[in-house]
Steps between C-alpha positions, in 0.01 A plus 500: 500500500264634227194635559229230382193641268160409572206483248236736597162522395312802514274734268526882401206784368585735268257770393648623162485854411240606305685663184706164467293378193706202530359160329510157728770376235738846572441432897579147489862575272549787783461331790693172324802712375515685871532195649182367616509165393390321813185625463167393369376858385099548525353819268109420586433807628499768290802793623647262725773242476477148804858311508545195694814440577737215561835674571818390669706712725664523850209615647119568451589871481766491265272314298231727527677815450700340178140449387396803498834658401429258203117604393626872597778449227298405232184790558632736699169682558264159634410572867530231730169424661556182678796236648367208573409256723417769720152600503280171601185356609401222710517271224799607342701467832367145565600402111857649560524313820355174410194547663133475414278807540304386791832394734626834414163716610518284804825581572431892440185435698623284797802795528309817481759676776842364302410488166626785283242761451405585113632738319104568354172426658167441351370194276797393448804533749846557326808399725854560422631120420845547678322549865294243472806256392689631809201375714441169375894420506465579834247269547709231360298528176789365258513814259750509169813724602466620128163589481526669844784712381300619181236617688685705784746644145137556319331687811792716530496601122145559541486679817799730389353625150233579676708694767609692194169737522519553847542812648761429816365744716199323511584129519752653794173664668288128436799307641552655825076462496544160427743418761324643787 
């Protein structure tokens, strides 16, 4: 039996490198010649470069990674900044679950000793979208298989460039803190 693709949906940051010099026109031919097709390609921001994709593959990773694989192809020196949906508010999570605002911040509220903490504090609290997913479909919350796999591939891209700049000895030294 083959292996059935799914269509996922999902976005990717790019910060471009600074000596590109590259015109909107030359990225949109590069990123259209290296395969990036299934992508509406935002250049608002100045030195950056937003995709949102709509990509089939076996899995939400394989997507993701062919993604970037892709963008990498065609500039070799833009940074990845961001996989997403990953990094989510309040309202975000309650659009993505088909949920207004307010049912969401009560369920956040009414849980306070379940619900995943944020991954930032202050104003405005960040959460990582894949936890949250894994709470409410435990809930019985009906959540999309797809979407829930794109976040849990796009945290894991995120969480592991940033690994990248770690220094071991240390996240060893905070883990064994951590699980005390």
């Amino acid at each position: 039996m083959k292996d059935i693709e799914v269509e996922y949906s999902f976005s990717l940051t790019f910060k471009l490198s600074a000596n590109a010099g590259m015109s909107d026109d030359d990225i949109m031919l590069l990123l259209g010649d290296a395969g990036c097709t299934d992508a509406l390609v935002g250049l608002g921001l100045p030195g950056y470069v937003g995709l949102d994709f709509d990509r089939e593959a076996r899995s939400a990773v394989a997507a993701i990674l062919s993604a970037i694989r892709d963008v990498k192809r065609a500039m070799p020196d833009a940074e990845l900044v961001e996989a997403g949906p990953d990094f989510v508010g309040l309202t975000d999570i309650a659009e993505l679950a088909g949920l207004t605002r307010q049912n969401m911040r009560k369920l956040y509220v009414t849980n306070p000793d379940v619900f995943p903490p944020p991954v930032h504090g202050g104003s405005t609290l960040i959460w990582h979208l894949s936890p949250v997913l894994e709470f409410m479909a435990a809930r019985d919350y009906e959540i999309d298989a797809a979407v829930s796999d794109v976040a849990y591939a796009a945290m894991h891209v995120n969480v592991s460039k940033e690994a990248i700049l770690l220094d071991q000895r240390l996240v060893d030294d905070v883990r064994r803190q951590l699980e005390r």
